[in-house]
C-alpha positions in Angstrom: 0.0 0.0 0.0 1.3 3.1 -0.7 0.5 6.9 0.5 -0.2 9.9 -1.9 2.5 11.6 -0.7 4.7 9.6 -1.9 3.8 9.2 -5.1 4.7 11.5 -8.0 1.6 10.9 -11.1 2.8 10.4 -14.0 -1.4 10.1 -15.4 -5.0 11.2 -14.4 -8.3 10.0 -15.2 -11.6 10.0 -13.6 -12.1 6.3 -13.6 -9.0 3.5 -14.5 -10.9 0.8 -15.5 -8.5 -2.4 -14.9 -9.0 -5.3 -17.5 -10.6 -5.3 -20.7 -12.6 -8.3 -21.3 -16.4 -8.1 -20.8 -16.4 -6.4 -17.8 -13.7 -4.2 -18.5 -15.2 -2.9 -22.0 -18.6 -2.5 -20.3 -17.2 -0.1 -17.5 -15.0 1.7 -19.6 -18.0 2.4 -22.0 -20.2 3.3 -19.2 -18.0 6.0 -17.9 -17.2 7.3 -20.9 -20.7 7.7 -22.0 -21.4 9.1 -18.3 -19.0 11.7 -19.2 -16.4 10.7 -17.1 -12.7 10.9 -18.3 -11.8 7.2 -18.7 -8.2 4.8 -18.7 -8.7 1.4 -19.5 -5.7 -0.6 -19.3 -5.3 -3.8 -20.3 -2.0 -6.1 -19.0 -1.2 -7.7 -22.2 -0.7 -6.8 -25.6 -3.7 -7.2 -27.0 -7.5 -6.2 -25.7 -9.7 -8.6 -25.0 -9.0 -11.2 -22.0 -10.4 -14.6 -21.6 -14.0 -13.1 -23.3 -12.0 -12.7 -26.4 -11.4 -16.6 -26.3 -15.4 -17.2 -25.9 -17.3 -19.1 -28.9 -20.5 -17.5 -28.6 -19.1 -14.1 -26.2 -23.0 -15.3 -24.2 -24.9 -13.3 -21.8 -27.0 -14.5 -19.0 -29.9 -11.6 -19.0 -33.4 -13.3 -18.3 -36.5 -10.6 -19.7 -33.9 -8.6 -22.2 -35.2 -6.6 -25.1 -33.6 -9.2 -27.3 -35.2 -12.3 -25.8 -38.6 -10.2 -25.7 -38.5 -9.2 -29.7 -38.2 -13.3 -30.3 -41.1 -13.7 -28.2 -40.1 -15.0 -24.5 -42.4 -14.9 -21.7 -40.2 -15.5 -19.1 -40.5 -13.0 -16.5 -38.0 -11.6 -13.7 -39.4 -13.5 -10.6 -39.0 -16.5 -12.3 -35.1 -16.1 -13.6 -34.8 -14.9 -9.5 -36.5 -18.4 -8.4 -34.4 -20.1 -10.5 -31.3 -18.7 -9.6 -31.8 -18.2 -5.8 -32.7 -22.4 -6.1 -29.5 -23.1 -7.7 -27.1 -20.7 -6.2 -28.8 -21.1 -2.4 -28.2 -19.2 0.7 -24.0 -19.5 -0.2 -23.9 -15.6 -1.4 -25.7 -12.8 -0.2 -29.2 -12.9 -1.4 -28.9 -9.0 -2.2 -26.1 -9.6 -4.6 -27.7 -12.5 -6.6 -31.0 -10.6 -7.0 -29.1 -7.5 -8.3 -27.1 -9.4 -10.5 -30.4 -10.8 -12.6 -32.0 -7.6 -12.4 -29.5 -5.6 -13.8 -29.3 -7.4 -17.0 -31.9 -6.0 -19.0 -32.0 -2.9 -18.4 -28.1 -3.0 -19.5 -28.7 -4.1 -23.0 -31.7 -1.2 -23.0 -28.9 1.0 -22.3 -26.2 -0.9 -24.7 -28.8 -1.0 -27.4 -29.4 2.8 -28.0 -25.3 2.5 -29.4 -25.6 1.2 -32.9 -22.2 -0.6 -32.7 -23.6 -2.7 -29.7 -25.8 -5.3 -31.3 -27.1 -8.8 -29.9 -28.7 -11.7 -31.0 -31.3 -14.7 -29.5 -29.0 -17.7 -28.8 -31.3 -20.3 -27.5 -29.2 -22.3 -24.6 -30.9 -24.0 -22.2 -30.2 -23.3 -18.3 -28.0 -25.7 -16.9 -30.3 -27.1 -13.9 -33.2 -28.1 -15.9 -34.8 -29.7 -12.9 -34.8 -27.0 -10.4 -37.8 -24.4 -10.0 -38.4 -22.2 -13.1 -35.6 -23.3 -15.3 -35.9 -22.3 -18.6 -35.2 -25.0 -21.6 -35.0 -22.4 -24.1 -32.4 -20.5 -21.8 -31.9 -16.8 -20.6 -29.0 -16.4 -23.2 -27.7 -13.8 -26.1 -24.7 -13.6 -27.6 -22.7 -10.6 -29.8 -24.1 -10.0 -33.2 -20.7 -10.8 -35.4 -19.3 -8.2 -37.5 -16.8 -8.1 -40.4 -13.1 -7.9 -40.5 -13.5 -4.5 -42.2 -15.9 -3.0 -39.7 -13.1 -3.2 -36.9 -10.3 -2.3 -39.1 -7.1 -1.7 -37.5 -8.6 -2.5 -34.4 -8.5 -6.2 -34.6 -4.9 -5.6 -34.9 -5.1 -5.0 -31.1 -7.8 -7.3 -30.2 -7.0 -10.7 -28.9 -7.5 -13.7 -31.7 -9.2 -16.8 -30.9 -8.0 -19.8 -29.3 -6.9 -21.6 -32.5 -4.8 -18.3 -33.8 -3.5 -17.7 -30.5 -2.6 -20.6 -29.6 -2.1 -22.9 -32.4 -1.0 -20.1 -35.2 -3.9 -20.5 -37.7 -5.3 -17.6 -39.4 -7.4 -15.5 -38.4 -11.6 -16.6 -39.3 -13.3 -15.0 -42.1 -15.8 -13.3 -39.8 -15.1 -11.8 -36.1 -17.6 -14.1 -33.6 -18.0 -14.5 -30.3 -16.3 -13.1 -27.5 -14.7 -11.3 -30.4 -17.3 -9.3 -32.0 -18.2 -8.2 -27.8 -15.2 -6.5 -27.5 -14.5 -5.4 -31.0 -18.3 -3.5 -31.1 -17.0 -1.9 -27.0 -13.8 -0.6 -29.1 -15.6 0.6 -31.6 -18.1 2.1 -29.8 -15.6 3.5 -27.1 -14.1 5.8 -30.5 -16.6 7.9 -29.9 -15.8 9.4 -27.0 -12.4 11.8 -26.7 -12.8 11.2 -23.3 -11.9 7.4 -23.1 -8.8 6.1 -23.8 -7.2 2.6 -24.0 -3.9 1.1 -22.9 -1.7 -2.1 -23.2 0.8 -3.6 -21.4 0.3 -1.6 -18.3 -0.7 -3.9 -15.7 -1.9 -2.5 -12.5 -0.6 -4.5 -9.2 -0.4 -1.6 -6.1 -3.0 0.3 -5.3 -2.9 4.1 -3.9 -5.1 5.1 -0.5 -5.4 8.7 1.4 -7.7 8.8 4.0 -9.0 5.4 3.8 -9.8 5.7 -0.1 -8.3 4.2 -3.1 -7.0 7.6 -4.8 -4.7 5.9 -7.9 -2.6 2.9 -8.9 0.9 1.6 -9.4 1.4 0.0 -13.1 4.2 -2.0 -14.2 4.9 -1.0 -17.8 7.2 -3.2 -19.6 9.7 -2.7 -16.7 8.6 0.9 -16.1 6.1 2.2 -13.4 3.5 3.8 -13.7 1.5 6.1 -11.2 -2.0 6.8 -12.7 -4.5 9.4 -10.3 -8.1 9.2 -10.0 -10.6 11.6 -9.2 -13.4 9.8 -9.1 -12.2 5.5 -8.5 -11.2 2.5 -10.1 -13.0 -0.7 -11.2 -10.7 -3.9 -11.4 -12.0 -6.0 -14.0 -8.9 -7.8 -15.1 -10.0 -11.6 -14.8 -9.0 -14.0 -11.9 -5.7 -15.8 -11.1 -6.0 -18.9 -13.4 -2.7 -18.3 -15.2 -0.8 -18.3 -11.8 0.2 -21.3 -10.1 1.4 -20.0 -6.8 -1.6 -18.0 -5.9 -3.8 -21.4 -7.1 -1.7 -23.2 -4.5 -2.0 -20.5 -1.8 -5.8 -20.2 -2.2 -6.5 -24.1 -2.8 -7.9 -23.9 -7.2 -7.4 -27.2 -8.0 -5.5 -28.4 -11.4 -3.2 -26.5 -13.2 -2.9 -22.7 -14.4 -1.3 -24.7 -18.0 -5.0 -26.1 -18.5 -7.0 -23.3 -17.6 -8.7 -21.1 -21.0 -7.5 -17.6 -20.0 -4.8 -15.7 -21.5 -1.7 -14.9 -19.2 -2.7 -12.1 -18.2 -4.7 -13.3 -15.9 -2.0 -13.2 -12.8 -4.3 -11.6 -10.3 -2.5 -8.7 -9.6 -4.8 -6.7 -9.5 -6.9 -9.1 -6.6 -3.8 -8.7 -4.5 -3.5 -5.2 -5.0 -7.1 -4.9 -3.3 -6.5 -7.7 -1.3 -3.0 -5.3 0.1 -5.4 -2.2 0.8 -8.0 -4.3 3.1 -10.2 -5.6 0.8 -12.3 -9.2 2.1 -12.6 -12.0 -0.5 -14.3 -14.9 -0.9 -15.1 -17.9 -3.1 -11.2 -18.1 -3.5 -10.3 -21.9 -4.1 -13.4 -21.8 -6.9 -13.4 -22.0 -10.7 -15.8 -22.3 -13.0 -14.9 -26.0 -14.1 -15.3 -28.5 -17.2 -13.6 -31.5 -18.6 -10.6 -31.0 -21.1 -9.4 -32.9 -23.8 -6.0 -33.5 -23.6 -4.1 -32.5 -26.9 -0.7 -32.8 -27.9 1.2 -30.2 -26.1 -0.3 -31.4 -22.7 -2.8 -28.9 -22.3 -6.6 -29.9 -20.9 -8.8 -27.6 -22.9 -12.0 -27.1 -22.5 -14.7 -29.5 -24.3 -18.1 -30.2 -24.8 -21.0 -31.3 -27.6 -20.7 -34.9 -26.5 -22.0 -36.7 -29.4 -21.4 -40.4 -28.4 -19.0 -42.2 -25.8 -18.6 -42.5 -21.9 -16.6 -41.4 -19.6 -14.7 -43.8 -17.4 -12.3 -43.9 -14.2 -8.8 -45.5 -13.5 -11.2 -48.9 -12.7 -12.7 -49.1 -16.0 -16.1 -47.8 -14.5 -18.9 -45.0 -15.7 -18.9 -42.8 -13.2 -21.1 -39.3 -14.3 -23.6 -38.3 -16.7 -21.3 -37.2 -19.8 -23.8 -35.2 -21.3 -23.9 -32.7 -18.1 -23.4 -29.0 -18.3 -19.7 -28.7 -18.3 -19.2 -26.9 -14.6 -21.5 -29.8 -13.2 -19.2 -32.6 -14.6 -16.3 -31.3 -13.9 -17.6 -30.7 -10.0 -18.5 -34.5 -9.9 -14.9 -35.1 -11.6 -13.6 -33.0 -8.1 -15.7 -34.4 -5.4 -14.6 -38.1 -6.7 -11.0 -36.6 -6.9 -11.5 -35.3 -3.1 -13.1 -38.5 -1.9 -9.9 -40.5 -3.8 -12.5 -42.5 -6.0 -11.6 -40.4 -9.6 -7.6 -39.9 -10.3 -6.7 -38.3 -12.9 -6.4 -38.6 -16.3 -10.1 -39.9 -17.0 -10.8 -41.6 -20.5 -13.6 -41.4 -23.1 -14.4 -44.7 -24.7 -16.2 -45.0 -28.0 -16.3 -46.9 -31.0 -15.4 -46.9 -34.9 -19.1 -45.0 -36.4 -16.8 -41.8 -36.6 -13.4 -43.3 -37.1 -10.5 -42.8 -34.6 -11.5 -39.0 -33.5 -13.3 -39.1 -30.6 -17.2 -37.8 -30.9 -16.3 -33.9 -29.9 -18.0 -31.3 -31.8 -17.0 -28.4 -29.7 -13.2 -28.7 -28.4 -12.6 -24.9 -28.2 -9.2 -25.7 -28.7 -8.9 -27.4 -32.3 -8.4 -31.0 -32.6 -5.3 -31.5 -34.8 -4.0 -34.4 -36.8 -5.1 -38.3 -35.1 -1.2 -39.0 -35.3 0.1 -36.4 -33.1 -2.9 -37.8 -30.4 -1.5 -41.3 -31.1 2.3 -40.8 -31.3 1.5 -38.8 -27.2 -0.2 -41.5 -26.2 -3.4 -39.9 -26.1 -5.6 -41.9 -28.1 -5.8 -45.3 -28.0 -7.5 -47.9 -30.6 -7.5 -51.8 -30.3 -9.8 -54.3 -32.1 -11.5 -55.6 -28.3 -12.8 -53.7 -25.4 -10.2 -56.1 -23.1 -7.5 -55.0 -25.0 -8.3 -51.7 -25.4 -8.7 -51.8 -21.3 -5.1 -52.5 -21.1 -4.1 -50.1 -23.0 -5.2 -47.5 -20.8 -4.7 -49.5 -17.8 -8.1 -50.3 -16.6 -9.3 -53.6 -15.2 -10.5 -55.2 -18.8 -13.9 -56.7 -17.0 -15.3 -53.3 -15.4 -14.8 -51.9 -18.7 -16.4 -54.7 -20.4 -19.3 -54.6 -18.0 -19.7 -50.9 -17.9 -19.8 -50.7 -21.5 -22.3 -53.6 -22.0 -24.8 -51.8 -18.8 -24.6 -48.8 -20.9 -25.6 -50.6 -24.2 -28.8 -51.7 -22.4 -29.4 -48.2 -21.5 -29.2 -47.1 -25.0 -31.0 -50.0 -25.7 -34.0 -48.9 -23.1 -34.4 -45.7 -23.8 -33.0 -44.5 -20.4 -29.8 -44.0 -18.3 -30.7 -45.3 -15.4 -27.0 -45.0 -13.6 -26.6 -41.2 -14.6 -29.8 -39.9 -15.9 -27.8 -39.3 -19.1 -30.8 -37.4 -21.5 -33.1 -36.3 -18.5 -32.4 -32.5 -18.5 -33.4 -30.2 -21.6 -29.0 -29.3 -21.6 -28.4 -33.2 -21.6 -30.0 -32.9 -25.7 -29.1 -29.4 -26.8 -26.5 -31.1 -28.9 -28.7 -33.8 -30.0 -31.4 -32.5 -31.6 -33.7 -33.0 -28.8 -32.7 -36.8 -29.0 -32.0 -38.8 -25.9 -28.2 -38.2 -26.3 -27.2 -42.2 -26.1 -25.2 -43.6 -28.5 -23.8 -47.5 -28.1 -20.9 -48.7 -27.8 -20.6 -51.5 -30.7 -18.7 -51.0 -33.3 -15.0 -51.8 -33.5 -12.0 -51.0 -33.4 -12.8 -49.5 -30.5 -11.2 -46.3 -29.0 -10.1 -44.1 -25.8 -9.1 -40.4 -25.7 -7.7 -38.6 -22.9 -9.5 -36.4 -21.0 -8.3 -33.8 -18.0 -9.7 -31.3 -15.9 -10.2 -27.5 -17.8 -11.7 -24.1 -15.9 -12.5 -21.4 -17.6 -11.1 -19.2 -14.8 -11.1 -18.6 -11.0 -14.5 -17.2 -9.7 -13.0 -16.5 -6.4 -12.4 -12.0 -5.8 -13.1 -9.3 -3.5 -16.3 -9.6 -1.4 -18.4 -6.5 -3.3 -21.6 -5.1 -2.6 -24.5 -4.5 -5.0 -23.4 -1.7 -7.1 -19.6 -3.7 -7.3 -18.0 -1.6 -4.6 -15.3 -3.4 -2.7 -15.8 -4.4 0.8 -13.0 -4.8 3.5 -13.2 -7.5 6.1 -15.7 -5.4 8.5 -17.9 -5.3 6.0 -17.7 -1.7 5.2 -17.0 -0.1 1.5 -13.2 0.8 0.6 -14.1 4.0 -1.2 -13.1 4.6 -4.4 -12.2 1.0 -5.3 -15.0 -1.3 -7.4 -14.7 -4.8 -8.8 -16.2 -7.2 -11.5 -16.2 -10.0 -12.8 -13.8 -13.0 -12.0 -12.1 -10.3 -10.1 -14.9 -10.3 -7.6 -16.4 -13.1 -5.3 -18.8 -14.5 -8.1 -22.6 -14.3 -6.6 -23.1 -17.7 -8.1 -21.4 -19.1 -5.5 -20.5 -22.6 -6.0 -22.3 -23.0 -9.5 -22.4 -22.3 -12.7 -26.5 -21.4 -13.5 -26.3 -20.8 -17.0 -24.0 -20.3 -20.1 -23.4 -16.5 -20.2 -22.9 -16.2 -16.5 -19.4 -15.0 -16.5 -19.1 -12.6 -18.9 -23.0 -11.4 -18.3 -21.9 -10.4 -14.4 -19.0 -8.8 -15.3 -20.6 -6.9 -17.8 -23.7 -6.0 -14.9 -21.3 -5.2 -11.8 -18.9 -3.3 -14.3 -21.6 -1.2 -15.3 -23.0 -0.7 -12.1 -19.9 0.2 -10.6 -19.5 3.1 -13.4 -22.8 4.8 -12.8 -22.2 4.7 -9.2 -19.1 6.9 -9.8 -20.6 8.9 -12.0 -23.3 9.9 -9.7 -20.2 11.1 -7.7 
């Protein structure tokens, strides 16, 4: 922590806005449009953060303007009684309920820019059995835009997972988490009194008096001292790219397997976390199974379209057709309880050849040899041999391959309830998603444990103002996003979640400081 005095300011803004994925954009925006003078800063070199990495860039907002114009009767006391069921008494029941109020009227307030523009992207909620879930979903998603509509801009915006991390070229269209922050950029042109910077990452924070008055920026080896009048709003992600602070706070897995770019170091967290600030929710993530590829990286997967998902005994031990942060909490209790070790396998037959049935990898699958030549994939012409290859007891895996058989068979998953919930079939057509097991040579892939980032930050009220361990506000300092204790608590309620509260306590937190 350090003290104004001694601190000679080399900038000054109204509002640094630390981080510039969903949450960061959104805040920025909001303060700029407020009238505010605006800094966002970003860490790396490019804008963007784990949002730009996001397939569909999705947005949790139950009773938007978009929903509404595509006809949904859903109404805000249901989206509450949904979430409050999921979520439970583990967050503060204040927080949750602004969280899915907020969300509508933000994309109101987004929707009068013509560069923000969003689309209906049908998704159902991810506890289809719990009061008031929604099969059609609470979800939008980033209308995409074209390379030439962002010009030089998408010079500076982070490129998707395959071009970033594989080399490939850049996509014909910009998509996604993409097109969310490349319509922010472009909208935040507008204003002359926003600005943008890269490779300044914030980790000190400045106090007088008991409020947060600037911030100390490493620049490339350079620091930084950037003023505010008015506060700052640390939106910069969570600490999934850091291995010591996952060890110190008790994230599970490994900061090589988590989908964030590494940026996401936390600094900013431990800045607040230096000036007082409470956390919570620290040793959480929001979780799903990865496929391992070549490199050794677990990425992210889902769009199950056959197979099942067995343990180090050869034995089915979840429903594999799950929302992703629900099987890969199964995949950690059995890991706690020592009845999972990792890796875990997927077994499937020939119908689709030697690439396991994976529609949505996030990460590209590349050629089967490089899967085969790591050890990665297996193939053998019998389910015993096949069992040894992997080093599974051959008769569990014979057996649970055959009881699931008679499930497909049935018509129902009785182990697993595989097909039961509108997510289990969003990939399938509606079809019970159970696909046997018969046809050889049969075949195992790899499979690890992914997060899409740490959900654990500083405690917040509802308006995203930081909290210190008495419970009372640190003025001048706001968070959002994965940089704030998620009010989902321990789950994950619907696709859009992340980025949709990041976005709503970013926003928040900038027309609280613009009310001064």
């Amino acid at each position: 922590m350090a003290v104004q005095q001694d601190v000679q300011w080399d900038d000054e803004c109204d509002v640094l806005v630390v981080g510039s994925g969903g949450g960061g954009v959104t805040g920025a925006y909001t303060a700029a449009r407020e009238g505010l003078e605006t800094l966002m800063v970003e860490a790396t070199d490019r804008f963007g953060g784990v949002t730009s990495y996001s397939g569909g860039g999705g947005m949790w907002f139950p009773t938007n303007a978009v929903l509404k114009r595509n006809g949904d009767e859903d109404t805000i006391e249901d989206a509450l009684t949904y979430y409050r069921a999921v979520v439970g008494d583990r967050t503060p029941a204040e927080l949750q309920e602004a969280f899915v109020r907020a969300g509508a009227p933000l994309i109101d307030y987004l929707e009068q820019d013509d560069n923000l523009k969003f689309m209906e992207l049908p998704w159902p909620d991810y506890f289809g059995k719990a009061p008031k879930a929604s099969a059609k979903g609470r979800h939008i998603m980033p209308v995409p835009l074209k390379p030439e509509k962002l010009g030089t801009l998408r010079d500076v915006l982070r490129p998707p997972l395959d071009t970033d991390w594989l080399g490939w070229d850049l996509p014909p269209q910009v998509i996604g988490g993409q097109a969310l922050i490349g319509r922010f950029l472009l909208a935040l042109q507008q204003y002359p009194n926003a600005r943008t910077r890269l490779n300044c990452a914030i980790d000190e924070l400045v106090m007088e008096d008991g409020k947060v008055v600037g911030a100390i920026a490493d620049t490339g080896g350079a620091r930084t001292a950037i003023k505010v009048r008015r506060g700052v709003i640390v939106a910069s992600g969570g600490f999934e790219r850091n291995d010591e602070m996952r060890a110190k706070y008790g994230v599970p897995g490994v900061s090589r397997d988590s989908m964030a770019p590494p940026g996401s170091q936390g600094k900013a967290i431990a800045a607040g976390i230096a000036v007082g600030a409470d956390t919570d929710l620290m040793d959480q993530a929001w979780w799903s199974p990865g496929l391992t590829h070549p490199d050794g990286n677990s990425s992210f997967a889902l769009w199950f379209t056959g197979g099942i998902f067995v343990n180090q005994d050869g034995e089915r031990f979840v429903n594999e057709s799950a929302a992703y942060d629900r099987l890969g909490r199964v995949a950690l209790d059995q890991i706690a309880d020592g009845s999972l070790t990792l890796p875990f396998w997927m077994i499937y037959d020939d119908r689709d050849g030697e690439r396991p049935p994976v529609q949505a990898p996030n990460v590209s699958i590349q050629e089967t040899e490089k899967y085969v030549d790591a050890g990665l994939w297996k193939t053998a012409d019998t389910l015993e041999e096949l069992a040894g290859k992997i080093g599974v007891p051959a008769d569990r895996l014979v057996a649970a391959v055959e009881r699931f058989n008679g499930f497909v068979e049935n018509g129902h998953d009785d182990d697993f309830l595989r097909g039961d919930e509108p997510y289990d079939r969003a990939f399938s057509g509606g079809e019970l998603p159970l696909t046997p097991i018969a046809q050889g040579p049969f075949h195992a892939a790899r499979f690890g444990l992914s997060d899409l980032g740490t959900k654990g930050g500083m405690r917040t009220d509802t308006v995203g103002r930081v909290l210190n361990t008495d419970g009372e506000v640190i003025r001048g300092l706001y968070a959002a996003g994965n940089s704030m204790a998620a009010p989902s608590g321990y789950v994950y309620p619907g696709g859009g979640n992340p980025i949709g509260t990041s976005m709503v306590f970013a926003h928040l937190a900038a027309k609280d400081l613009a009310q001064g």
